[in-house]
mmCIF file of the N, C-alpha and C atoms, coordinates in Angstrom:
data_MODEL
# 
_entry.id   MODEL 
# 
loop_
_atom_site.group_PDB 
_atom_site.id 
_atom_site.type_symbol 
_atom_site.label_atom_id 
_atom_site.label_alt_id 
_atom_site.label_comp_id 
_atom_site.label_asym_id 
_atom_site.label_entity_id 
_atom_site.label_seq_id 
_atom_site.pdbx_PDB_ins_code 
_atom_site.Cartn_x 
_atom_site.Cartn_y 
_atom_site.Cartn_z 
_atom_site.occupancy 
_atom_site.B_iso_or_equiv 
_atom_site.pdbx_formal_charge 
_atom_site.auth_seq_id 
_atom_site.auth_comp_id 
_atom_site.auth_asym_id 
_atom_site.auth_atom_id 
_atom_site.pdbx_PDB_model_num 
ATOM 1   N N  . UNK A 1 1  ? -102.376 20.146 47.189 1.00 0.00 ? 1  UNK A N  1 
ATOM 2   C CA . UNK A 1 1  ? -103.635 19.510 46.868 1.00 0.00 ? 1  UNK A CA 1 
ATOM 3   C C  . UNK A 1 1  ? -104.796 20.319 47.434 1.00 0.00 ? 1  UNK A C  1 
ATOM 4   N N  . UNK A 1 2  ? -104.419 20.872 48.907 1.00 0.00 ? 2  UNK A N  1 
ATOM 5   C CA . UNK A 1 2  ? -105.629 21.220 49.049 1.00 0.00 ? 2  UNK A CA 1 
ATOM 6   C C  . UNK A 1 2  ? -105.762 22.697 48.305 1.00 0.00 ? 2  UNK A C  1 
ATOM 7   N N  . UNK A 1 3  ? -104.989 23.479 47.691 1.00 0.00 ? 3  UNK A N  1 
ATOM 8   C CA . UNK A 1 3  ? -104.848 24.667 47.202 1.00 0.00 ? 3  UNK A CA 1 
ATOM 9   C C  . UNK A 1 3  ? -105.817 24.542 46.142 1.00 0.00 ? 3  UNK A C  1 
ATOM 10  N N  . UNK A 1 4  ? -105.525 23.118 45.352 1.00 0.00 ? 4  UNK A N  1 
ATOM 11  C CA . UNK A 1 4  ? -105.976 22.582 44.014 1.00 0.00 ? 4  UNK A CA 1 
ATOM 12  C C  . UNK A 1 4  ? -107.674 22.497 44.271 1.00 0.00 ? 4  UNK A C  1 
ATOM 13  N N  . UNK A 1 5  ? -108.089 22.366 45.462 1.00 0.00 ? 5  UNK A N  1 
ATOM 14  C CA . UNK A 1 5  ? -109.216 22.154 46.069 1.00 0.00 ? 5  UNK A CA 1 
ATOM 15  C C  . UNK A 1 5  ? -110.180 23.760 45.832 1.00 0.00 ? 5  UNK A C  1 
ATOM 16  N N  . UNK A 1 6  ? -109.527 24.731 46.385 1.00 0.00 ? 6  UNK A N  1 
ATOM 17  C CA . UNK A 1 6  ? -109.865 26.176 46.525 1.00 0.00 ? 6  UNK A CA 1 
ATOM 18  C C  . UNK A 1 6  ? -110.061 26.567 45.335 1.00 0.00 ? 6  UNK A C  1 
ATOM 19  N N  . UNK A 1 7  ? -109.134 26.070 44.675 1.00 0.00 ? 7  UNK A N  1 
ATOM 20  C CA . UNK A 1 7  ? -108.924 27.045 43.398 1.00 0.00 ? 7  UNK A CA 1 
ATOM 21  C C  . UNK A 1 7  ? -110.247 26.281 42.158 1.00 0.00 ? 7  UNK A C  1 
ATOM 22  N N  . UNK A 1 8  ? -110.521 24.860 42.326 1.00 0.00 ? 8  UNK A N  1 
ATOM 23  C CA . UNK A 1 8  ? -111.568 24.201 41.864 1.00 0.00 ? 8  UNK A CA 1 
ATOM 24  C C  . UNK A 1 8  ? -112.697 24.708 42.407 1.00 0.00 ? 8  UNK A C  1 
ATOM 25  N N  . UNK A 1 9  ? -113.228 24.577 43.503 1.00 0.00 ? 9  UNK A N  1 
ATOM 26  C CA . UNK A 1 9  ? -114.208 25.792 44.367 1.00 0.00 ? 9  UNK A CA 1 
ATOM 27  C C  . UNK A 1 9  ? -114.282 27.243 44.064 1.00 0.00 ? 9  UNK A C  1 
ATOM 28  N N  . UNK A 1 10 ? -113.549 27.811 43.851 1.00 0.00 ? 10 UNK A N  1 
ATOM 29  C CA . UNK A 1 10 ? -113.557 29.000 42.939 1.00 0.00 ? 10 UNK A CA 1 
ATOM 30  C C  . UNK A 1 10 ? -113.871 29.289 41.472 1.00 0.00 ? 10 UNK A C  1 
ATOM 31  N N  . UNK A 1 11 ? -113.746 28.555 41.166 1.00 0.00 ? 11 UNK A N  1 
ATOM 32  C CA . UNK A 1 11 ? -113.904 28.085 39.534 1.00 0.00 ? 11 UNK A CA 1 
ATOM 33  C C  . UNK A 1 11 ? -115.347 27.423 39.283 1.00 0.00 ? 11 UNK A C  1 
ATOM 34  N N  . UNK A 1 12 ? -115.583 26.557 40.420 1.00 0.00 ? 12 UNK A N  1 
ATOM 35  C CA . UNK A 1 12 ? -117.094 26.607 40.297 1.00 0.00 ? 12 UNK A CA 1 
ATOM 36  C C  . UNK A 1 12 ? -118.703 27.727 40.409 1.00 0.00 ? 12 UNK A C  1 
ATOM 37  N N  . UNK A 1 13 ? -117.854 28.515 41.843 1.00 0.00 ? 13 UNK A N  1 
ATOM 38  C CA . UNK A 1 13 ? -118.378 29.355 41.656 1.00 0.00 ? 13 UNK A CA 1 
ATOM 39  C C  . UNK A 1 13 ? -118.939 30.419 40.702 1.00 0.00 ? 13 UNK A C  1 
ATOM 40  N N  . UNK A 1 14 ? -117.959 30.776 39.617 1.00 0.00 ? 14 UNK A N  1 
ATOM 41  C CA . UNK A 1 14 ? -117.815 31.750 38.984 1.00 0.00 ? 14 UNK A CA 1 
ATOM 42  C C  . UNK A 1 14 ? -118.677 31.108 38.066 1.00 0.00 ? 14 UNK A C  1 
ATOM 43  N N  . UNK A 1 15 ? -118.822 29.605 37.443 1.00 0.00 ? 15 UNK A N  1 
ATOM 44  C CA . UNK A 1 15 ? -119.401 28.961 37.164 1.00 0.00 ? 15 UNK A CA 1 
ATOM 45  C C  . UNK A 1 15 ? -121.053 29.111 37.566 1.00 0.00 ? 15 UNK A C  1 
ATOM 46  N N  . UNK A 1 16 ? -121.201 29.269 38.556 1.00 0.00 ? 16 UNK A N  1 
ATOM 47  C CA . UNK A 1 16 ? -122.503 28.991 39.228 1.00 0.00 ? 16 UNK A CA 1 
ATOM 48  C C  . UNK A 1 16 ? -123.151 30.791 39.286 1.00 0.00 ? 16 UNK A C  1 
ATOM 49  N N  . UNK A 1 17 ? -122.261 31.685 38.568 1.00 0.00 ? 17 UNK A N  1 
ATOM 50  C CA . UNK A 1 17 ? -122.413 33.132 38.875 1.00 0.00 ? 17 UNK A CA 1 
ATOM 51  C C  . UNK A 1 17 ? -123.078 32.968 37.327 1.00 0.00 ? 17 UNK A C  1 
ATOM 52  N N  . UNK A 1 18 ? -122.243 32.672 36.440 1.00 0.00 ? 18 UNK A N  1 
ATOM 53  C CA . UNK A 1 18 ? -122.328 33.140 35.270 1.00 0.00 ? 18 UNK A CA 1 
ATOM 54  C C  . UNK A 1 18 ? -124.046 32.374 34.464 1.00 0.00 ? 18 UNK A C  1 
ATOM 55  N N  . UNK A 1 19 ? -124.095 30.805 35.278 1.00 0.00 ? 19 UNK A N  1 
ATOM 56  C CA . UNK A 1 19 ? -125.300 30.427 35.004 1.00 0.00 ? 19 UNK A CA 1 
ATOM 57  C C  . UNK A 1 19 ? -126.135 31.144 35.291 1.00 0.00 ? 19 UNK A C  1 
ATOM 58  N N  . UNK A 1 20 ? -126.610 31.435 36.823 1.00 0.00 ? 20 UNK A N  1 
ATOM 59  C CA . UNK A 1 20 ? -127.805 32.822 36.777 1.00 0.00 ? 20 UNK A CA 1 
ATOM 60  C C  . UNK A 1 20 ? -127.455 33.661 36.423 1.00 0.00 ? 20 UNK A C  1 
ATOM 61  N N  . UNK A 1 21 ? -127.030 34.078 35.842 1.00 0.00 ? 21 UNK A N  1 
ATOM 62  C CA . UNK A 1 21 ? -126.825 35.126 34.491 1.00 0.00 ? 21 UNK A CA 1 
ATOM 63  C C  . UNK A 1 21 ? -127.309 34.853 33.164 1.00 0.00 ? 21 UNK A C  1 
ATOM 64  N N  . UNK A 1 22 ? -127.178 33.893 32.881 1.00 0.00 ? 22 UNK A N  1 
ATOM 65  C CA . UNK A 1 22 ? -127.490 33.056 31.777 1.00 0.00 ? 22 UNK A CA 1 
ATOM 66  C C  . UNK A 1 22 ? -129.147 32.594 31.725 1.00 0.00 ? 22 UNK A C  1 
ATOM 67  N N  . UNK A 1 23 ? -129.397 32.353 33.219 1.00 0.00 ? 23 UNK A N  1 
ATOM 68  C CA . UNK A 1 23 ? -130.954 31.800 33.570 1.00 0.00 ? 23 UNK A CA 1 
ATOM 69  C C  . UNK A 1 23 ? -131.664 32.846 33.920 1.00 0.00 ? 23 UNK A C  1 
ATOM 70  N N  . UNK A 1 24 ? -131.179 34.040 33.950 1.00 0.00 ? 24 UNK A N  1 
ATOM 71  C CA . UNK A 1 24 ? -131.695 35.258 33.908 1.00 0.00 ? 24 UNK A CA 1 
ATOM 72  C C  . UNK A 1 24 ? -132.009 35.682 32.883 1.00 0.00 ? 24 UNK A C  1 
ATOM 73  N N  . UNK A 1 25 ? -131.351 35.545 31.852 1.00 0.00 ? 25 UNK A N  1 
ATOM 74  C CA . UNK A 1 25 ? -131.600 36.135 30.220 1.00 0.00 ? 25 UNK A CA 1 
ATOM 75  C C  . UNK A 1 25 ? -133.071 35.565 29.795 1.00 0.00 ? 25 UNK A C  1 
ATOM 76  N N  . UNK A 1 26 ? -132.501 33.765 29.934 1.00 0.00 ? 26 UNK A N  1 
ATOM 77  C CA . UNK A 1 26 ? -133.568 33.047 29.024 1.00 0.00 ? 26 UNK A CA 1 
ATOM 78  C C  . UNK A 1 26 ? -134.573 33.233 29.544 1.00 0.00 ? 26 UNK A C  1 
ATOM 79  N N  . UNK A 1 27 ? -134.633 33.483 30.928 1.00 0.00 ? 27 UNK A N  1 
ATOM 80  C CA . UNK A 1 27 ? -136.388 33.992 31.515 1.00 0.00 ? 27 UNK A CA 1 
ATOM 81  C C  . UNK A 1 27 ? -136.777 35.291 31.113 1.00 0.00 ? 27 UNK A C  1 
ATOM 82  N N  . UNK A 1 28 ? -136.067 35.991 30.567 1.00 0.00 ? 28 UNK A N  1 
ATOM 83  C CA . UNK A 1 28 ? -136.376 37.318 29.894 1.00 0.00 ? 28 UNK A CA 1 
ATOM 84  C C  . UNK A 1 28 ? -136.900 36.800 28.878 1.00 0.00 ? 28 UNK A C  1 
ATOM 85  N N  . UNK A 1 29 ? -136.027 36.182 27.758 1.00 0.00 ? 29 UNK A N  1 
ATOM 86  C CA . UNK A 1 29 ? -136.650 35.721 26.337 1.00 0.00 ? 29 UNK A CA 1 
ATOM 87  C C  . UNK A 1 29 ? -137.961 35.107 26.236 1.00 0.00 ? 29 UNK A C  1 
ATOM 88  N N  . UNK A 1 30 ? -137.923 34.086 27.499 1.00 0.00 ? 30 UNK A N  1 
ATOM 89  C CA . UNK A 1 30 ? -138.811 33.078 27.433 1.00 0.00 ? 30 UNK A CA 1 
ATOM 90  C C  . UNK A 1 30 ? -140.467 34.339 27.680 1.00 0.00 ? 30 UNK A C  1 
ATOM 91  N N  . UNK A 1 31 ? -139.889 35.093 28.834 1.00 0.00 ? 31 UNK A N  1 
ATOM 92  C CA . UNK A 1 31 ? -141.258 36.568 29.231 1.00 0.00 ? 31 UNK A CA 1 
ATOM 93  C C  . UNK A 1 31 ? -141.859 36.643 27.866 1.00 0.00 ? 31 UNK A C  1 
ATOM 94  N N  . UNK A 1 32 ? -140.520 37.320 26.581 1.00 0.00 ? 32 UNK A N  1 
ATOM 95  C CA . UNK A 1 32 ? -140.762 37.974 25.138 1.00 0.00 ? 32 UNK A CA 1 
ATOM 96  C C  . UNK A 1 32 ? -141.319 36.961 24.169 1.00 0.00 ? 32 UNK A C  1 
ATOM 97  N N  . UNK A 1 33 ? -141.229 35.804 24.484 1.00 0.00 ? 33 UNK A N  1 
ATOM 98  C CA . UNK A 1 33 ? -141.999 34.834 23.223 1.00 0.00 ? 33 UNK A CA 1 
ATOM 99  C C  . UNK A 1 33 ? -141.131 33.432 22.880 1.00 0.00 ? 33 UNK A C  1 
ATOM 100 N N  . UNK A 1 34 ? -139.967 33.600 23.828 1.00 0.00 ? 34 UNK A N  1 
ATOM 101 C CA . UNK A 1 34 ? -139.277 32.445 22.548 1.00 0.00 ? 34 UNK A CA 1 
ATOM 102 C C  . UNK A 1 34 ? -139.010 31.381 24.482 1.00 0.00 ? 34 UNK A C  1 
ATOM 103 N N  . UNK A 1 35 ? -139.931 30.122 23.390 1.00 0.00 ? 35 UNK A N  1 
ATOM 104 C CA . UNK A 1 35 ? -140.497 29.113 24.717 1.00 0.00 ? 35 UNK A CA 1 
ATOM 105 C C  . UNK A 1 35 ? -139.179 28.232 24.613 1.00 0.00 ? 35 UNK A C  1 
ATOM 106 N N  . UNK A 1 36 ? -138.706 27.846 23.836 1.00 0.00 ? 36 UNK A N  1 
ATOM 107 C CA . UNK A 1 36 ? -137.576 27.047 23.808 1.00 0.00 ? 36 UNK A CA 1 
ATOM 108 C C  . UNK A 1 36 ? -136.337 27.598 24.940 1.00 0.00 ? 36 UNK A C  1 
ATOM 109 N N  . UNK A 1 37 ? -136.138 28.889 25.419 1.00 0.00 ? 37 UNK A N  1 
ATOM 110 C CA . UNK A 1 37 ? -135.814 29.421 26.373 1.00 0.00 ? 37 UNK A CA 1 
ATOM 111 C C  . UNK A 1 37 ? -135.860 29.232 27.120 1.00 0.00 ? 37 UNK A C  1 
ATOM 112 N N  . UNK A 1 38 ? -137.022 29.191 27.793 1.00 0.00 ? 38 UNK A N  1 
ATOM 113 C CA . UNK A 1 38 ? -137.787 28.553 28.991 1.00 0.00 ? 38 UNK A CA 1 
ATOM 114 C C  . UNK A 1 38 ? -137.508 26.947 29.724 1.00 0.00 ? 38 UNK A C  1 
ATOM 115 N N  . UNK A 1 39 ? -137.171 26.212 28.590 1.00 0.00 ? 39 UNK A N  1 
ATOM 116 C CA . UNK A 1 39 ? -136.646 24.460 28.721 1.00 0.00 ? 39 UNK A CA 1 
ATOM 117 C C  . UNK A 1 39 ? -135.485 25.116 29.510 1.00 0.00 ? 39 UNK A C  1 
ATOM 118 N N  . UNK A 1 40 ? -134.632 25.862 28.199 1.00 0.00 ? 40 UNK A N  1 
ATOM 119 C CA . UNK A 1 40 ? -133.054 25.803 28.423 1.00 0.00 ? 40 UNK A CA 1 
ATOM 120 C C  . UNK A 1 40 ? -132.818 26.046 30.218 1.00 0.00 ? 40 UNK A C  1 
ATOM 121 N N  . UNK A 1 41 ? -133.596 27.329 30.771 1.00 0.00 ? 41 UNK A N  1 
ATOM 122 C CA . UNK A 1 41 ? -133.740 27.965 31.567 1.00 0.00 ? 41 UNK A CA 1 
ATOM 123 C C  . UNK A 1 41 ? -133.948 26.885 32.620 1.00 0.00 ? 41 UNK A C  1 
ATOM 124 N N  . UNK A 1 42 ? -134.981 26.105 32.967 1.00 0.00 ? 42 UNK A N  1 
ATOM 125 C CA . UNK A 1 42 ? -135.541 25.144 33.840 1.00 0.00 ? 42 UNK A CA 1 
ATOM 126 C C  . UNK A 1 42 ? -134.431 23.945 33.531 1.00 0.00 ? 42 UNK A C  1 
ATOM 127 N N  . UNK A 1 43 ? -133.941 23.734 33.042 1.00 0.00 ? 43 UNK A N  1 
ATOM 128 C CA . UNK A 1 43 ? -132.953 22.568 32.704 1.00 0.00 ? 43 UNK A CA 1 
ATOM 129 C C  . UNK A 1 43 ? -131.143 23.155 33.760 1.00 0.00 ? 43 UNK A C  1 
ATOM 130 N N  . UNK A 1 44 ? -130.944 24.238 33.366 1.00 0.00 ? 44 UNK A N  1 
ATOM 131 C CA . UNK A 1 44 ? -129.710 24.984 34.439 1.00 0.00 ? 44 UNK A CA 1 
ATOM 132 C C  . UNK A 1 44 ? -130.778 25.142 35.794 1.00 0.00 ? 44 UNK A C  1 
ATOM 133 N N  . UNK A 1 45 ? -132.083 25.903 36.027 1.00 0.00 ? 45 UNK A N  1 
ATOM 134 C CA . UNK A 1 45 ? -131.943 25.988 36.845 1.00 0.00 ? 45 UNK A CA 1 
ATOM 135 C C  . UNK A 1 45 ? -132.031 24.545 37.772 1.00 0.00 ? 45 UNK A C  1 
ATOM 136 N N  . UNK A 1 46 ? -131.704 23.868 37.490 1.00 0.00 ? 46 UNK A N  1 
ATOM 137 C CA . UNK A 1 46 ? -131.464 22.415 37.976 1.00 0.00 ? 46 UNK A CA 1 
ATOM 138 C C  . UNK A 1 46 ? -130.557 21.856 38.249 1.00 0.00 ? 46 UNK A C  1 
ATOM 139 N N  . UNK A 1 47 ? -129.359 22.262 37.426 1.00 0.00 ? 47 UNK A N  1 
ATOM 140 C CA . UNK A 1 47 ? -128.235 22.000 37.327 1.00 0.00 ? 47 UNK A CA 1 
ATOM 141 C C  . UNK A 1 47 ? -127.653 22.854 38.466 1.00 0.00 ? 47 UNK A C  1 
ATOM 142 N N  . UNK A 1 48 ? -127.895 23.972 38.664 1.00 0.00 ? 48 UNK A N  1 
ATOM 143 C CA . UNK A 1 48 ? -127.194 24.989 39.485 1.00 0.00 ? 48 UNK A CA 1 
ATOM 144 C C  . UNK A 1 48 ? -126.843 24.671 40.595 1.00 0.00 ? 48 UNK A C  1 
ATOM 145 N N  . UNK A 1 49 ? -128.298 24.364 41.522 1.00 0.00 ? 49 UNK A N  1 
ATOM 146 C CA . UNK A 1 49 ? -127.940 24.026 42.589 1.00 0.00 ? 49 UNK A CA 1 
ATOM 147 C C  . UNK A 1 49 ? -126.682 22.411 42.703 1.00 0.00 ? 49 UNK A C  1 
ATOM 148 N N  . UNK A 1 50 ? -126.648 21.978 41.984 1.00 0.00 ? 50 UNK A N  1 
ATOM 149 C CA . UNK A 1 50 ? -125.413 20.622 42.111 1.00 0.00 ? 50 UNK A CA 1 
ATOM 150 C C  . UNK A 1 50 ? -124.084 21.635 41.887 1.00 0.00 ? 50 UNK A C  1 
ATOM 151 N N  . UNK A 1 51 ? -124.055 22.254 41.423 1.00 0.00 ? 51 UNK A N  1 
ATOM 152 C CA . UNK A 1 51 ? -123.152 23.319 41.096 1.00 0.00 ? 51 UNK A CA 1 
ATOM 153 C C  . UNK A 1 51 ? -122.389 24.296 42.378 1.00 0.00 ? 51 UNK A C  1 
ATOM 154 N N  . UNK A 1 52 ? -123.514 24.574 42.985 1.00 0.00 ? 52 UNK A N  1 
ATOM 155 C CA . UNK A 1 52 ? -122.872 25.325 44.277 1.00 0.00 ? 52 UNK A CA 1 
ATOM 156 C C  . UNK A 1 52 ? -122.772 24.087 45.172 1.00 0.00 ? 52 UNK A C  1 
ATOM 157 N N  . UNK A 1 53 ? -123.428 22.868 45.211 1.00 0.00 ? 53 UNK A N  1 
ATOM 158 C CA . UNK A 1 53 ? -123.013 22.240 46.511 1.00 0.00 ? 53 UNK A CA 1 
ATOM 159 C C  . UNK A 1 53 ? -121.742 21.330 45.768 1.00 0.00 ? 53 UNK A C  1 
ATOM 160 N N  . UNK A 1 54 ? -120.862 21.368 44.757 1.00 0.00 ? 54 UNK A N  1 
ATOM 161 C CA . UNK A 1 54 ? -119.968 20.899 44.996 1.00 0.00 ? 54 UNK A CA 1 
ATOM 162 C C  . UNK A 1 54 ? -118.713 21.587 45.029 1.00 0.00 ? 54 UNK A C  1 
ATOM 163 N N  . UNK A 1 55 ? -119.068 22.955 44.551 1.00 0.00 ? 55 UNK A N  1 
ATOM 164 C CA . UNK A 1 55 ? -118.403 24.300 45.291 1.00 0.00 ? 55 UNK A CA 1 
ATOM 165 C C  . UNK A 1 55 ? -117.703 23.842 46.529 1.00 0.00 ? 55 UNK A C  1 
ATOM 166 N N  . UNK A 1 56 ? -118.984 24.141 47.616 1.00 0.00 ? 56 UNK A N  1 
ATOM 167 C CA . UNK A 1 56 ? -118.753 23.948 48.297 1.00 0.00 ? 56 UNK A CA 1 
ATOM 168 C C  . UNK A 1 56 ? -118.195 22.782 49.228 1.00 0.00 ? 56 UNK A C  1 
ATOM 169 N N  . UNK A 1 57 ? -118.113 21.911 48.552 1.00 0.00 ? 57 UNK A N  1 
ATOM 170 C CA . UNK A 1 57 ? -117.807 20.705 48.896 1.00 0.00 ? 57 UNK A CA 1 
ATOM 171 C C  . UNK A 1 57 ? -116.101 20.208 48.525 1.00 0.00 ? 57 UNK A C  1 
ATOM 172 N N  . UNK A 1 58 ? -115.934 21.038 47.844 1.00 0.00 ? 58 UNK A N  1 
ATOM 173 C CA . UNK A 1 58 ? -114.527 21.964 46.630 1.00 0.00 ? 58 UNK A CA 1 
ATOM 174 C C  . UNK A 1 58 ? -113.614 22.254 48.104 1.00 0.00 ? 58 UNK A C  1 
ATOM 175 N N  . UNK A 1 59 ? -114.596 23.417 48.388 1.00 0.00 ? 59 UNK A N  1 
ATOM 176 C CA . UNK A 1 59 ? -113.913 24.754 49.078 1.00 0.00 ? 59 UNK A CA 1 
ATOM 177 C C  . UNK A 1 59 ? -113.783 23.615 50.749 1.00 0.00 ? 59 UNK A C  1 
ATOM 178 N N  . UNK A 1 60 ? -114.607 22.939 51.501 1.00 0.00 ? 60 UNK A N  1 
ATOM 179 C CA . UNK A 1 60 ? -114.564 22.095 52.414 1.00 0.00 ? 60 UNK A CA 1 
ATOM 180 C C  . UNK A 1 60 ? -112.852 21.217 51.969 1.00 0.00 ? 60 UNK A C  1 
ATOM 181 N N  . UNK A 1 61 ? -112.855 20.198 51.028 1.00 0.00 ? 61 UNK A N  1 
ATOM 182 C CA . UNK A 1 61 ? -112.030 19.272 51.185 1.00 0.00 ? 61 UNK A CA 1 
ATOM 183 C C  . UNK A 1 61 ? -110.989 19.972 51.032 1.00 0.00 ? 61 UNK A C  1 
ATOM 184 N N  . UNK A 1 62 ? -110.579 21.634 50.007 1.00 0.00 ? 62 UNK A N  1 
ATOM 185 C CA . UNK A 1 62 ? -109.569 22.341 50.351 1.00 0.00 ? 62 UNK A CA 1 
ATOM 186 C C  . UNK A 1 62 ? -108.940 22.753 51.570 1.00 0.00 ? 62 UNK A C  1 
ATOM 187 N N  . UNK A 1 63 ? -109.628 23.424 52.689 1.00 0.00 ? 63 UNK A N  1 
ATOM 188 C CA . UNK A 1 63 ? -109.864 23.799 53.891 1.00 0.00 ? 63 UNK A CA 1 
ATOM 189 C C  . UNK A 1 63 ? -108.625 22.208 54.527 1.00 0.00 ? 63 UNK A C  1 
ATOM 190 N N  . UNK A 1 64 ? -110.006 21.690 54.893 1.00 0.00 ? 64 UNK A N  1 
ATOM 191 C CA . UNK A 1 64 ? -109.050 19.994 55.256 1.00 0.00 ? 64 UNK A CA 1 
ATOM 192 C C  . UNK A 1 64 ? -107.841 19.328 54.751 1.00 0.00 ? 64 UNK A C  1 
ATOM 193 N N  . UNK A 1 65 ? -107.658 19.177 53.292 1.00 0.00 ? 65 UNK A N  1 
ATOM 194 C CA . UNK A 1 65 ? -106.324 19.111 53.095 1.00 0.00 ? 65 UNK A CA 1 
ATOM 195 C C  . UNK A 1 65 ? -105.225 20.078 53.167 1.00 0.00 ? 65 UNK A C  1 
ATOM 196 N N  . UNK A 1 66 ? -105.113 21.348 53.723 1.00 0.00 ? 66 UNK A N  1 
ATOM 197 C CA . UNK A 1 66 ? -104.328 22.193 54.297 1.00 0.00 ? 66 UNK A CA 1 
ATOM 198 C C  . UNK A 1 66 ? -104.246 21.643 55.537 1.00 0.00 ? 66 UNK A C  1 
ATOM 199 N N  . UNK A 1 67 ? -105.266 21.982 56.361 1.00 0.00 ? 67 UNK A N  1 
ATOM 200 C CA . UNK A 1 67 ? -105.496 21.463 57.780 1.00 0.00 ? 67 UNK A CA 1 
ATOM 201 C C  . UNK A 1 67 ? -104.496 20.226 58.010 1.00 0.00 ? 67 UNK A C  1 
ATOM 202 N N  . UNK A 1 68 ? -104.778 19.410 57.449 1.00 0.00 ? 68 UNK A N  1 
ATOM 203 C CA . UNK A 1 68 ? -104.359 17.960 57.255 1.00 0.00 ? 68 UNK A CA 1 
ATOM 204 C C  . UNK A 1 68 ? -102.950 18.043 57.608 1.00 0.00 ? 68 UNK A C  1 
ATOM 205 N N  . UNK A 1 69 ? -102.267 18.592 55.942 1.00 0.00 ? 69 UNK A N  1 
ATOM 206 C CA . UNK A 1 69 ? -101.020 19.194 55.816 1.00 0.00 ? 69 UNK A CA 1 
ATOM 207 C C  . UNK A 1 69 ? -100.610 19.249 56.560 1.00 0.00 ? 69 UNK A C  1 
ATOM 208 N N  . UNK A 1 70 ? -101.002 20.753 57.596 1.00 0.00 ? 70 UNK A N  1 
ATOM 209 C CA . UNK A 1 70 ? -99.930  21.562 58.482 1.00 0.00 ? 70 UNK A CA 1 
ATOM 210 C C  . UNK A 1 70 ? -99.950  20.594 59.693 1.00 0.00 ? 70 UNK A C  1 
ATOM 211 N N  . UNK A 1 71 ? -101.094 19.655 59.979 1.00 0.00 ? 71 UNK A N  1 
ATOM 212 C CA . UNK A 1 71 ? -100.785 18.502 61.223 1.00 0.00 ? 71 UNK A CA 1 
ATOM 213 C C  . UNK A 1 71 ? -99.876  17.409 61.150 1.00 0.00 ? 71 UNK A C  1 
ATOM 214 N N  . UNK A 1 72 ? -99.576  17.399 59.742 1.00 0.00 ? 72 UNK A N  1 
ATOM 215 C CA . UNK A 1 72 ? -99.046  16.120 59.666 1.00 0.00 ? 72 UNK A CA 1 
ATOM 216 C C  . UNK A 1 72 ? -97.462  16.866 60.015 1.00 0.00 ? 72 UNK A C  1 
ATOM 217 N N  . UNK A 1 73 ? -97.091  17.887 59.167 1.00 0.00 ? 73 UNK A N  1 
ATOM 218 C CA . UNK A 1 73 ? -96.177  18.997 59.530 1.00 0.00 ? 73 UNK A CA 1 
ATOM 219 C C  . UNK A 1 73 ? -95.287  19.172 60.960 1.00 0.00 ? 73 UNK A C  1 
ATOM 220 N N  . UNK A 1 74 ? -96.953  19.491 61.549 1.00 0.00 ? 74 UNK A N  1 
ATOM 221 C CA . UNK A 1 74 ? -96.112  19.772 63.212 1.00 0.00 ? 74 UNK A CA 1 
ATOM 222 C C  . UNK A 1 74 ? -95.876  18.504 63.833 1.00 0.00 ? 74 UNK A C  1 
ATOM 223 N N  . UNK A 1 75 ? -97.032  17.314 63.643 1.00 0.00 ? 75 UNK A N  1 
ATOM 224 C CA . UNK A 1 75 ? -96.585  16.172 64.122 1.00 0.00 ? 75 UNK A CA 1 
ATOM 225 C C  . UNK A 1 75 ? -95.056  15.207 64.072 1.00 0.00 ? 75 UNK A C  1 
ATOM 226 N N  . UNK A 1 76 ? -94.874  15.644 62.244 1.00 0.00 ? 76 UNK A N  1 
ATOM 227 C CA . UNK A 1 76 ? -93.188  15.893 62.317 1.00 0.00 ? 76 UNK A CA 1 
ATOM 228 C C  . UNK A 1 76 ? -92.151  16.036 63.000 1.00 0.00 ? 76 UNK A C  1 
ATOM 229 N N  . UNK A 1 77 ? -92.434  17.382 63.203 1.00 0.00 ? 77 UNK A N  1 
ATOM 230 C CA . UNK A 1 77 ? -91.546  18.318 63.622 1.00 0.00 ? 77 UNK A CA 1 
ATOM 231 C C  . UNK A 1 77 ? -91.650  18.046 65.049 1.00 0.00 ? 77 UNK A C  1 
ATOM 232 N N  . UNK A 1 78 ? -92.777  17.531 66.058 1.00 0.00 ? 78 UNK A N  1 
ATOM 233 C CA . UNK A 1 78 ? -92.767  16.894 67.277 1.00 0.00 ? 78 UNK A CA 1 
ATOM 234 C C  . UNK A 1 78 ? -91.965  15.792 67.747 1.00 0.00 ? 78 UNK A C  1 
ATOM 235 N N  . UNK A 1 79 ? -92.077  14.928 66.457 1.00 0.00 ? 79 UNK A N  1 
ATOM 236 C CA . UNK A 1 79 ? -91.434  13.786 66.831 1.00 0.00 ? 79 UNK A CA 1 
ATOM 237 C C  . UNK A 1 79 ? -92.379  12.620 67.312 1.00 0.00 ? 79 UNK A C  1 
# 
């Protein structure tokens, strides 16, 4: 589960790469004339930031459910 966590956090990221990429263009277009660009543009860049904080929030509950895991593990194995 928590692997499932990382690998969702990763996936957002790449996510959150490819939008400013994307919000990079349309602010080019929007520079060259085409205003409808400009919405698209201000509309992600809005979105984005929710984007990296649940990344990160991804990559956190991954972290912890390993953590979790390997305690419950040794606590086991303690007795």
């Amino acid at each position: 589960m928590g692997q499932g966590f990382n690998n969702f956090a990763a996936i957002l990221k790449v996510v959150s790469s490819v939008l400013e990429v994307q919000m990079m263009i349309l602010r080019t277009t929007a520079f060259i004339g085409l205003v409808g660009g400009l919405a698209v543009e201000r509309y992600l860049s809005i979105i984005k930031p929710k984007i990296d904080e649940l990344a990160k929030k991804c990559a956190e509950l991954g972290e912890d459910a390993i953590k979790s895991a390997a305690d419950w593990e040794r606590a086991n194995k303690t007795g």
